[in-house]
C-alpha positions in Angstrom: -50.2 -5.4 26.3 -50.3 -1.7 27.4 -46.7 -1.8 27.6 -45.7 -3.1 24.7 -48.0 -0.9 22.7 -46.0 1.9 24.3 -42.5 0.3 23.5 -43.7 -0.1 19.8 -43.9 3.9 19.6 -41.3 4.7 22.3 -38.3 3.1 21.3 -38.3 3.7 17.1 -38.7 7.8 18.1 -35.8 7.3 20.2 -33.9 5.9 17.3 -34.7 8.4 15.2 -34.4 11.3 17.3 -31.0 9.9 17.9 -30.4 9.6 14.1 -32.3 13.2 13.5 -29.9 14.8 16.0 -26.3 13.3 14.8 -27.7 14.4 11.2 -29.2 17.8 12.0 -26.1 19.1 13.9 -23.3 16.9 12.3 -24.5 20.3 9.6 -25.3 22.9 12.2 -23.0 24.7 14.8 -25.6 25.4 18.0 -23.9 28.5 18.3 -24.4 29.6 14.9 -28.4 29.5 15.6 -30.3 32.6 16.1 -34.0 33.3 17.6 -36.1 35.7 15.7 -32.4 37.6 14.6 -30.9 37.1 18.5 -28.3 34.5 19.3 -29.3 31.9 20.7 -28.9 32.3 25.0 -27.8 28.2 25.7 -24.9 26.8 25.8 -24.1 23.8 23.0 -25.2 20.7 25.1 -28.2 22.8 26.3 -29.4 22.9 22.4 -28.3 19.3 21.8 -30.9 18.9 24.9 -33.8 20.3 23.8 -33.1 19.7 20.3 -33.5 15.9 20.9 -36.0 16.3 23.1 -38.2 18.1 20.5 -37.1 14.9 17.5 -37.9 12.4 20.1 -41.5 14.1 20.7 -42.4 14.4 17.2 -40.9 11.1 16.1 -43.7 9.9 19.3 -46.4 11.3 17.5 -45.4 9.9 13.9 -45.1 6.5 15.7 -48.4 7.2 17.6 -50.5 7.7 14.8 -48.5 4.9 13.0 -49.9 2.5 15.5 -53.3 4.1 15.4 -53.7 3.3 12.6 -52.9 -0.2 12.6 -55.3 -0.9 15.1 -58.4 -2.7 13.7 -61.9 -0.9 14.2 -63.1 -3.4 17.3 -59.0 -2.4 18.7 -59.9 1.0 18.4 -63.7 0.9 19.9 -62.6 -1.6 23.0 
């Protein structure tokens, strides 16, 4: 059940992150960014990289609480 649970919130934030990331930089050039007014020190797949990484964590936590708060009360308490 444990697994599945985790599958539930896994998976979707991978989708997304996929979808955020051909969205985001189908717009942005990664070496166009700049860090507090300094270019950016990666190279292009590097940003793609960590740029995923970073939709694919939040998406998690969306999901997360998404399934949180599905849960009934005796779910929650168990």
């Amino acid at each position: 059940m444990r697994t599945r649970w985790l599958m539930w919130i896994v998976w979707p934030a991978f989708l997304v992150a996929g979808a955020l990331e051909a969205l985001v930089f189908a717009v942005v050039d990664p070496q166009d960014l700049r860090w507090f007014g300094h270019p950016v020190a990666m190279s292009s797949l590097g940003v793609y990289t960590l740029a995923f990484f970073a939709f694919w964590a939040v998406a998690m936590v969306s999901s997360a609480l998404t399934a949180l708060l599905a849960m009934s009360a005796a779910e929650v308490n168990r």
